[in-house]
C-alpha positions in Angstrom: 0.0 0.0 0.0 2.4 2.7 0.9 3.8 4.5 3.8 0.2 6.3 4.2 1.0 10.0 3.5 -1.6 9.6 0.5 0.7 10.5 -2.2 0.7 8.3 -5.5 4.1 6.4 -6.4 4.5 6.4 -10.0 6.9 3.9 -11.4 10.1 6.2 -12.4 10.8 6.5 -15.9 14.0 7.5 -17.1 14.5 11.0 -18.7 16.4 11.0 -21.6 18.6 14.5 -22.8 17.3 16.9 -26.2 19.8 15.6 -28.9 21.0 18.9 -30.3 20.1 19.2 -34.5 23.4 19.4 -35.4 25.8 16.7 -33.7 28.5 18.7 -31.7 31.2 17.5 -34.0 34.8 19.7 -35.1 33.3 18.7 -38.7 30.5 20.9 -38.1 33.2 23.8 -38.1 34.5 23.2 -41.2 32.3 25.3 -43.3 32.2 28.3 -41.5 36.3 28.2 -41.1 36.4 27.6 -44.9 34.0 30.7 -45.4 35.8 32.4 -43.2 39.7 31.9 -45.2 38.1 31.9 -48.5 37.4 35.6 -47.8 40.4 36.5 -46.1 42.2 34.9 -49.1 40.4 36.5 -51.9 40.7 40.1 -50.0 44.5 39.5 -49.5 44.6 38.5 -52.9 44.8 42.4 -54.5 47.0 43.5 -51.6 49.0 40.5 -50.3 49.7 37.7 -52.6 51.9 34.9 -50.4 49.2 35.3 -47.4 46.6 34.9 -50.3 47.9 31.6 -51.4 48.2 30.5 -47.4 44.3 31.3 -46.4 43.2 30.3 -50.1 44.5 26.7 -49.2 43.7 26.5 -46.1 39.9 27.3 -47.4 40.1 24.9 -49.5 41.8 22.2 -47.3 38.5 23.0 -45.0 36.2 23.1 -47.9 36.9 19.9 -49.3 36.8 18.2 -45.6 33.5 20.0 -45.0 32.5 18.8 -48.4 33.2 15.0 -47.6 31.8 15.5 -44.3 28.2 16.5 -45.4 27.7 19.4 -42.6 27.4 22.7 -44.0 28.1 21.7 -47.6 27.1 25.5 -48.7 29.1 27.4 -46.6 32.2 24.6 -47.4 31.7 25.2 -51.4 31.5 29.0 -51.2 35.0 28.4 -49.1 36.4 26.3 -51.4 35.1 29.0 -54.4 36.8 31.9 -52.5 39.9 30.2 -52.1 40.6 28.9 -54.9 39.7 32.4 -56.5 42.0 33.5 -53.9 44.8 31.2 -55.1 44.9 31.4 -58.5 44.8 35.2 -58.6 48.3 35.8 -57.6 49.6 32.4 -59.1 48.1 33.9 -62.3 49.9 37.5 -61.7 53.3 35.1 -60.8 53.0 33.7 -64.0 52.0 35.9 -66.1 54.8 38.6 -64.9 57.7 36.3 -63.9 57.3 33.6 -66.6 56.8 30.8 -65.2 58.4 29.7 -61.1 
């Protein structure tokens, strides 16, 4: 019956936690740190060209990962758009000027 302070016992049932929408993975960063290089590359690409060609790989080093990942897959092809932009810009002034490496 109970201890007889009248209050109702109900069988405990366990409480589970919200699952988030997006899985807290570092893939989930990848687009938005791909975005994010892309445009620093293709900026730096009119006033600095060697840091151009660093962020411009680096965005698309992210962009492909994101890419292959499946989170974010806009943000990771705008990133891998902007970086390559942002790569062959100066390799295209290096050639073009220089002749060749």
């Amino acid at each position: 019956m109970g201890t007889g302070t009248g209050t109702i016992e109900s069988p405990e049932t366990p409480v589970t936690p919200a699952t988030p929408a997006t899985p807290a993975t570092p893939a989930t960063l990848y687009g938005p740190v791909s975005l994010g290089f892309g445009v620093v590359a293709l900026i730096a690409a009119f006033f600095l060209g060697l840091f151009a060609l660093l962020a411009g790989s680096l965005a698309v080093t992210f962009g492909v990962l994101g890419l292959i990942s499946g989170y974010n897959r806009t943000q990771c092809l705008a990133g891998l758009v902007l970086g390559a932009v942002g790569v062959l810009y100066p390799l295209s002034f290096l050639f073009a000027f220089t002749g060749g490496f």
